[in-house]
C-alpha positions in Angstrom: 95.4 81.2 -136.6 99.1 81.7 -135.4 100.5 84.5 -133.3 103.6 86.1 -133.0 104.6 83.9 -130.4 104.3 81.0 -132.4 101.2 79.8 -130.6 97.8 79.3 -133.1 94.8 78.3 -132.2 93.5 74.7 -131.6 92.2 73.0 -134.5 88.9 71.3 -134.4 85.7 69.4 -136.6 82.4 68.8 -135.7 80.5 65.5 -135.3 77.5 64.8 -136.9 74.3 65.5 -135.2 72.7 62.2 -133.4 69.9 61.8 -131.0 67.5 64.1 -132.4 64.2 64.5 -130.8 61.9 67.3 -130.5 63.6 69.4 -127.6 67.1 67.5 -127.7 70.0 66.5 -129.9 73.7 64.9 -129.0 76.7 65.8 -131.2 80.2 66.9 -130.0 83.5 67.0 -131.6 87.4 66.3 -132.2 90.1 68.2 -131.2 93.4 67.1 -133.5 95.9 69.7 -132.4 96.3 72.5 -129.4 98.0 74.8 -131.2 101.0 75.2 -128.8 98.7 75.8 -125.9 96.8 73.7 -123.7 93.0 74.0 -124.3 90.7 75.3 -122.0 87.7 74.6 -123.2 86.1 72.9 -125.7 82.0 72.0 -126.5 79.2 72.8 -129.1 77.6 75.6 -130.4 74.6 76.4 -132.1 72.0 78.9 -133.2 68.9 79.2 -135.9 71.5 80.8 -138.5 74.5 79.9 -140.2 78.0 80.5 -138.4 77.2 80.1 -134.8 80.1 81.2 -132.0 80.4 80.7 -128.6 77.9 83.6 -128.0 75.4 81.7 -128.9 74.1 78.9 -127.4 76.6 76.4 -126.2 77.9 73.2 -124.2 81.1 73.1 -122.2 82.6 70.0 -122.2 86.4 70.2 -120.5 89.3 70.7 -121.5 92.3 69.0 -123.8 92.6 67.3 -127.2 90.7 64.3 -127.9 87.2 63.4 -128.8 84.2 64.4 -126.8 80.4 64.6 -126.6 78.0 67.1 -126.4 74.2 67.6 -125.2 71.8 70.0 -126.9 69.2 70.9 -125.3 66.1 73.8 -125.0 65.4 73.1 -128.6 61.9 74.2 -130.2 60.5 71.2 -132.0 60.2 71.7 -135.8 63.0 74.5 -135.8 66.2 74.1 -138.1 69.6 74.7 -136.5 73.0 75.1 -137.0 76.0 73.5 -135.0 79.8 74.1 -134.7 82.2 72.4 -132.6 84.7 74.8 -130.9 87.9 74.5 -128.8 89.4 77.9 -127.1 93.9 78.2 -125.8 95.6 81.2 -124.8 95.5 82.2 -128.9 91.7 82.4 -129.2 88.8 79.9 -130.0 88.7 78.1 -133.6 85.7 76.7 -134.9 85.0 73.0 -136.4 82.8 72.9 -140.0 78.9 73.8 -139.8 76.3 70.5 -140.0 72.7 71.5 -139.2 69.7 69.5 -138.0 66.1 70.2 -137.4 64.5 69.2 -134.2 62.0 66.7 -134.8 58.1 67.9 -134.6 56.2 65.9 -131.8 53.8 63.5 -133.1 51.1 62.5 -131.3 51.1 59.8 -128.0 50.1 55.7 -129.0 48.1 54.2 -126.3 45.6 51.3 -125.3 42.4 51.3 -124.1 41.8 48.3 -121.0 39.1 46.0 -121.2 36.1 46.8 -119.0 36.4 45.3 -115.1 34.2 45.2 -112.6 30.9 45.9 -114.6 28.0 47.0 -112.5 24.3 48.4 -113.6 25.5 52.2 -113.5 29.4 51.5 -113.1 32.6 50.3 -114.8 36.3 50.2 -114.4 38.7 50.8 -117.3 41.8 52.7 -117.9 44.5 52.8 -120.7 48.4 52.0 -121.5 50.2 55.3 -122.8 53.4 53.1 -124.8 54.9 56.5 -126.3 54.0 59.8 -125.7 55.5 61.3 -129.0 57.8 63.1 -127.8 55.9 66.0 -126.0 54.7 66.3 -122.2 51.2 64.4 -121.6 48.3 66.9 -120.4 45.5 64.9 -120.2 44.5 61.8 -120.4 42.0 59.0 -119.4 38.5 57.3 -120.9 35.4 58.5 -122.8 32.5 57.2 -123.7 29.3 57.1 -125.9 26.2 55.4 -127.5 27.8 55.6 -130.8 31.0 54.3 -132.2 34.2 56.0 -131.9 34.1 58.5 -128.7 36.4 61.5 -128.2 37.0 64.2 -126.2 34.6 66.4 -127.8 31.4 63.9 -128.7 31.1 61.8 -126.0 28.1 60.7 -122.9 31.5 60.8 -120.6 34.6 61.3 -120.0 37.6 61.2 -116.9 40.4 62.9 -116.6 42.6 60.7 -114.6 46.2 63.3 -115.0 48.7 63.0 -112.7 52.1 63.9 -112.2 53.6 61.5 -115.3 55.8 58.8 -114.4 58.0 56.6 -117.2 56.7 55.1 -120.3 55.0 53.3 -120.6 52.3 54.9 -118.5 49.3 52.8 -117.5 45.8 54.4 -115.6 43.4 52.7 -114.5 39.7 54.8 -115.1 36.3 54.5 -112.8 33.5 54.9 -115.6 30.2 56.2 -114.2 26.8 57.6 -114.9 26.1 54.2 -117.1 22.0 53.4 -117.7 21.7 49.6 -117.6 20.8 47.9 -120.7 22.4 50.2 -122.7 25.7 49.4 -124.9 28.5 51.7 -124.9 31.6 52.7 -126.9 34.3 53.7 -124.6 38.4 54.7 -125.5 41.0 55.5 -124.1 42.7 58.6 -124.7 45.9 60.9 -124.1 46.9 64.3 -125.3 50.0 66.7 -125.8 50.6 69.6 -127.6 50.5 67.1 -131.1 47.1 66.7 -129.8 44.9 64.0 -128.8 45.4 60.2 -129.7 42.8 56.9 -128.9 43.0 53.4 -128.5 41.3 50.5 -129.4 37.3 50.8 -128.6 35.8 48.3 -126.7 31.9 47.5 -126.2 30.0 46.6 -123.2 26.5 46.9 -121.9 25.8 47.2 -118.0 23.4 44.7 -116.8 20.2 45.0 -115.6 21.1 42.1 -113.7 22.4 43.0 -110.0 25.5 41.5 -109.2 26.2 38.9 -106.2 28.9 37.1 -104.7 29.7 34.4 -103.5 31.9 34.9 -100.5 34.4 32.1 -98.5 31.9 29.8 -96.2 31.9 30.8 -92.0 31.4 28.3 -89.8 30.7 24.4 -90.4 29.3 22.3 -87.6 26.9 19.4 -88.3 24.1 20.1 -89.9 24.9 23.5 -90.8 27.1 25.8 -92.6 27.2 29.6 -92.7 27.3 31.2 -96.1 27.9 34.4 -96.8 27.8 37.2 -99.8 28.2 40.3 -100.7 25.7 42.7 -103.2 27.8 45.5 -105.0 24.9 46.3 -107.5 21.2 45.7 -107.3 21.1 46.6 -111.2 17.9 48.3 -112.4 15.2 49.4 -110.1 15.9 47.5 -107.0 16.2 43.9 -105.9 13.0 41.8 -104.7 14.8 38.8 -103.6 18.6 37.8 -102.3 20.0 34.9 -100.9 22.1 31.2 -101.1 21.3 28.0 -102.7 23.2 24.9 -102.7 23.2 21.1 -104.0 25.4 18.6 -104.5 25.9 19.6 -108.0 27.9 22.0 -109.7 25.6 25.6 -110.5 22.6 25.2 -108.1 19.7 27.6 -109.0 16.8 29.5 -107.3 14.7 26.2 -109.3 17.7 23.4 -109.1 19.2 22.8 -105.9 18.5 20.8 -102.7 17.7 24.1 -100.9 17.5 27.7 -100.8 17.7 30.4 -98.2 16.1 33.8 -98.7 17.6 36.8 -96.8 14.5 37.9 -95.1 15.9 41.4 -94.6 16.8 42.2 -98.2 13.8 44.9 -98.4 15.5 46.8 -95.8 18.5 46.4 -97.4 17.6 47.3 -100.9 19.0 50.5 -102.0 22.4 50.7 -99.5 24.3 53.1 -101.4 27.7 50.7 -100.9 28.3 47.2 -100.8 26.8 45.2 -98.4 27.4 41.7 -97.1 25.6 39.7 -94.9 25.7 35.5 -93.5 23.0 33.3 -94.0 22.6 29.6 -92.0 22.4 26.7 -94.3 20.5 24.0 -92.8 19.1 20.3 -92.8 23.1 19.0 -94.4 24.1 15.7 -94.4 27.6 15.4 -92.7 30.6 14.4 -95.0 28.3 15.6 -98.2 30.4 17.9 -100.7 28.2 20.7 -101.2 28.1 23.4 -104.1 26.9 26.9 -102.6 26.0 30.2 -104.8 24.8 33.4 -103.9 22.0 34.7 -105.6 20.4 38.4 -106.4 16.6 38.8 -108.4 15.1 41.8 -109.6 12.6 42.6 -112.3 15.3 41.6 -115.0 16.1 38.0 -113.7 18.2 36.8 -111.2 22.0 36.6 -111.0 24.2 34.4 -109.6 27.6 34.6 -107.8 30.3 32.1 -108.3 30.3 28.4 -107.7 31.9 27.2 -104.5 32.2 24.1 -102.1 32.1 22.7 -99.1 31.9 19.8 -97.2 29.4 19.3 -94.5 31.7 19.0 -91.1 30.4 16.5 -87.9 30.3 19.0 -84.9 32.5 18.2 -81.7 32.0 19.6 -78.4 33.7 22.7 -77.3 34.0 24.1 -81.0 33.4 27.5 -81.1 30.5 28.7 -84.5 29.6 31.8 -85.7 26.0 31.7 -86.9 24.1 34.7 -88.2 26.7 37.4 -86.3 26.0 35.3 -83.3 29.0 33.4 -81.5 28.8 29.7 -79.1 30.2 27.1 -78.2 29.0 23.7 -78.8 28.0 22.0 -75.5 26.1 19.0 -76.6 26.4 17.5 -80.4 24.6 13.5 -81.3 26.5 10.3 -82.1 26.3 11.5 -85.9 27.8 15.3 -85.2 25.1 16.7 -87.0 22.5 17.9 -84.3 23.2 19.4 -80.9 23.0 22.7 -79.0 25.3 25.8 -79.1 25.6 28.3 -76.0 26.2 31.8 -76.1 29.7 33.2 -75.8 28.8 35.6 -73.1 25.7 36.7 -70.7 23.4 39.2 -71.5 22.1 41.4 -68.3 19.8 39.4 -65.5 15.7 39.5 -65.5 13.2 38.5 -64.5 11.6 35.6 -65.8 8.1 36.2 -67.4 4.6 36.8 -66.3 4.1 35.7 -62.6 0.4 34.7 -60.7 -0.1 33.2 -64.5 0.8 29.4 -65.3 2.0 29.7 -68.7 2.3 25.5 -69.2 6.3 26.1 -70.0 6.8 23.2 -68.0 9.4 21.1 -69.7 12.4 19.8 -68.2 13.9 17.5 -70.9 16.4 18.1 -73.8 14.7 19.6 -76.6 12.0 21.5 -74.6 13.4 25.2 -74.4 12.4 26.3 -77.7 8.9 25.2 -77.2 9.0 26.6 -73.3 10.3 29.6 -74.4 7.5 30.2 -76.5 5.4 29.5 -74.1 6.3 32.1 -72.8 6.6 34.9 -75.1 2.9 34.1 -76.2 1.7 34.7 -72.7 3.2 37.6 -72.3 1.5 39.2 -75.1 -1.7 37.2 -74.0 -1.3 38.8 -70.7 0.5 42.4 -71.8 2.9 41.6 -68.5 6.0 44.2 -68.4 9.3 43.4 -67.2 10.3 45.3 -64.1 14.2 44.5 -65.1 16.4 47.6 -66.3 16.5 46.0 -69.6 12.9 46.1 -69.8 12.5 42.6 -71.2 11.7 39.1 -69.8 14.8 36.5 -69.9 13.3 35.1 -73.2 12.9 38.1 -75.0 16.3 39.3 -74.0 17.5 36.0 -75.6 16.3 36.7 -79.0 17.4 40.1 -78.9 20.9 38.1 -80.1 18.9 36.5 -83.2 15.0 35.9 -83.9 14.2 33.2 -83.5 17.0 30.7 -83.1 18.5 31.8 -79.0 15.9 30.5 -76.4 16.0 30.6 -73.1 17.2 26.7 -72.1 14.7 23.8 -69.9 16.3 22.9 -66.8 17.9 20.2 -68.3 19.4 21.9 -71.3 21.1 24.6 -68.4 22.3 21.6 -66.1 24.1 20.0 -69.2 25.3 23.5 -70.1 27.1 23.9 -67.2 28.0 20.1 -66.5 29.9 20.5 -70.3 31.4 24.1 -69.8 35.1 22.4 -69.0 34.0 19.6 -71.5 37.0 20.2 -74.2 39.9 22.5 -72.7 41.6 22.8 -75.9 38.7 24.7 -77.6 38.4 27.1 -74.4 35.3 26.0 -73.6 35.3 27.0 -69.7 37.1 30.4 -70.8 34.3 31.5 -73.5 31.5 30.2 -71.2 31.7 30.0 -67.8 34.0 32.8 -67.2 31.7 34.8 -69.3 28.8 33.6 -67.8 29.1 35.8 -63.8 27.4 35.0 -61.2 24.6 33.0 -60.4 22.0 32.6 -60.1 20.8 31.7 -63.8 17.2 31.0 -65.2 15.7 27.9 -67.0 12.7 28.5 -69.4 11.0 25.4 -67.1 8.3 26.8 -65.0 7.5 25.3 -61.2 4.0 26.9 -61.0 2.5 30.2 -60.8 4.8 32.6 -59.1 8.3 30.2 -59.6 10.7 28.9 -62.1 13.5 26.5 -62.5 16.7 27.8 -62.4 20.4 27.4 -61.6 21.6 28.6 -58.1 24.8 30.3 -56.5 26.0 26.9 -55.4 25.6 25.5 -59.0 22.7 23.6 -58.2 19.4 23.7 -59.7 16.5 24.3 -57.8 12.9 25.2 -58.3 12.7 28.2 -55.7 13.2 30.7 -57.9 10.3 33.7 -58.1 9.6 35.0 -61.3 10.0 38.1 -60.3 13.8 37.4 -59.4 17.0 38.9 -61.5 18.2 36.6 -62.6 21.3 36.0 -65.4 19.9 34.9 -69.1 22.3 32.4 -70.5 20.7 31.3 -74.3 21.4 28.5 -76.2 20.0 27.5 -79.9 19.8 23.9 -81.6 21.6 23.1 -84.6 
């Protein structure tokens, strides 16, 4: 078109339509001449029938001759449409030739279904991997399951929504699977809808033990003769454990029947049915120092017995002044053999002061030497139920009672000679912080022996550090224990 001024308006075509998805397209166009004006604007339009202007939808996409690009957008998937490229001077608006296009229908989302993790007797973890999601916005998606082949949405024994605010594709979820019976075999997909509707992946199979499951968790301490193992119960499987503990040999795999020994956790009744995991030490004993050791955890109920994984260890000679952790219970090492592989451990810190036992009764806890204050200490204890003696201590026990409040029965109260080599060895090896984790720990003295003088007194260690034999029962005196290893 020209005017009378000589000026016409721009002329223009139209690019072929590129890009097209369900909501969106990309064309643009070409502007070959201005007309005798400068052009002041220039873009796309487009509308559901032929012709479309500027009143339509449209882009705006600067100014000038040239080439140029163009967005569509806020299409309708499935809908045909018509596009024109236009360019507007001071003469009017012209219009590029027609090309139409139909935005593409969204087809449904592809996805894959995860293999199944952590398998328990009621439990499992899956999820999925959304690789496309067909061109529409994702409203739901996660696992279901069933007895029966091919699960979905609508037919299943369970199902999770696991939706949340979609990132990129691909999209993967991860899906906690619940509810499970044990000994039962399932079917479970992956699934992910949009409006195209719902899509599954691959099905995978899996049946939850009956079996509990155990493991096997990183050893504790190591110091001669004994090692601390440890594990950890996440399932007790189908009606309930009867038995849970460690076996070890010096082959690979030991077994509740194949090892060179077994400890039983002799407070799994009171454990069974803990509605979370639960993890607990157990001492292995009787080791032969620089042995390699294999170590598993192990779990029994009605099913059988499981086992956790297979690790080692080596058997470690104990030195004085390390510091072990045995059954929750902390000490130093204050006396260890020529071999490292037997010796005593001392508390880390003092329980309160009491008094010693029964008094006006000789109990016959009357050694003195190394190795007696297991045997004095229960001495003791059985004449104290003999006798039905009560402690007049705020504590309300006697010193050997208050040692095995700390672990039953492996702290006892030490002889006289034990407690005078205890405190002889407290500075014995700075660098482990011997003195620091015992004797600074320890208070004040006075401090009782298990080694009894005669009816009424008692061995023990004074408030000049010297031991003496003094002492009345009845006295409050510190409790230090010890326990052999």
């Amino acid at each position: 078109m020209r005017s009378f001024s000589g000026i016409s308006t721009p002329t223009v075509t139209t690019d072929v339509v590129v890009n097209i998805s369900s909501t969106s397209a990309t064309s643009g166009g070409t502007i070959g001449t201005d007309g005798g004006a400068a052009v002041t604007a220039r873009g796309v339009c487009w509308n559901t029938a032929t012709a479309p202007t500027i009143a339509n939808s449209k882009t705006t996409d600067g100014t000038g001759i040239g080439s140029y690009a163009s967005s569509i957008t806020g299409l309708t998937s499935g809908t045909k449409y018509y596009v024109r490229a236009y360019a507007t001077n001071s003469a009017g608006t012209n219009y590029g030739n027609e090309v139409s296009f139909t935005a593409i229908a969204p087809v449904k989302p592809t996805l894959t279904t995860d293999a199944i993790t952590s398998l328990a007797a009621t439990t499992a973890t899956s999820g999925g991997n959304i690789t496309a999601d067909g061109g529409a916005l994702l409203t739901a998606y996660g696992v279901c399951w069933n007895t029966v082949t091919a699960p979905t949405i609508s037919t299943n024994a369970g199902i999770t929504n696991d939706f949340a605010v979609t990132g990129p594709i691909p999209l993967p979820f991860v899906s906690g699977v619940t509810g499970l019976t044990p000994g039962t075999t399932y079917h479970l997909r992956a699934y992910a809808t949009t409006s195209a509707g719902t899509s599954y992946g691959n099905e995978v199979v899996f049946t939850p033990s009956n079996l509990p499951v155990v493991s096997t968790d990183p050893m504790g301490s190591l110091v001669g003769g004994i090692a601390e193992g440890n594990y950890t119960v996440t399932s007790e499987g189908a009606g309930g454990m009867t038995d849970v503990g460690l076996c070890w040999g010096t082959s690979v795999d030991p077994t509740i029947t194949t090892n060179s020994g077994i400890i039983r956790d002799p407070y799994y009744d009171y454990l069974t049915g803990f509605s979370v995991n639960y993890s607990f030490p157990l001492d292995m004993t009787s080791l032969t120092v620089g042995t390699l050791y294999h170590v598993r955890a192990y779990a029994t109920n009605a099913s059988g017995t499981a086992y956790g994984a297979d690790i080692t260890f080596t058997a470690t000679a104990a030195i004085l002044g390390q510091y072990a952790l045995l059954n929750y219970q902390g000490g130093y090492v204050f006396d260890v053999d020529v071999t490292g592989t037997h010796g005593l451990i001392a508390l880390a810190f003092s329980p309160s002061s009491t008094d010693w036992g029964c008094t006006s009764t000789v109990t016959g806890a009357t050694g003195t030497a190394l190795g007696t204050g297991m045997a004095n200490s229960t001495t003791i204890l059985s004449d104290i139920t003999a006798n039905g003696c009560t402690s007049a201590a705020p504590v309300g026990v006697f010193a050997p009672q208050l040692c095995q409040w700390y672990d039953t029965p492996n702290w006892y109260l030490p002889s006289k000679d034990e407690l005078n080599l205890l405190w002889t060895n407290r500075n014995a090896d700075a660098t482990q912080t011997l003195d620091a984790g015992l004797s600074a720990a320890i208070g004040i003295a006075p401090i009782w022996s298990s080694s009894e003088v005669d009816a009424t007194h008692a061995w023990s260690l004074d408030g000049n550090n010297t031991m003496v034999n003094t002492g009345l029962k009845t006295d409050q005196n510190n409790v230090w224990p010890i326990r052999s290893f």
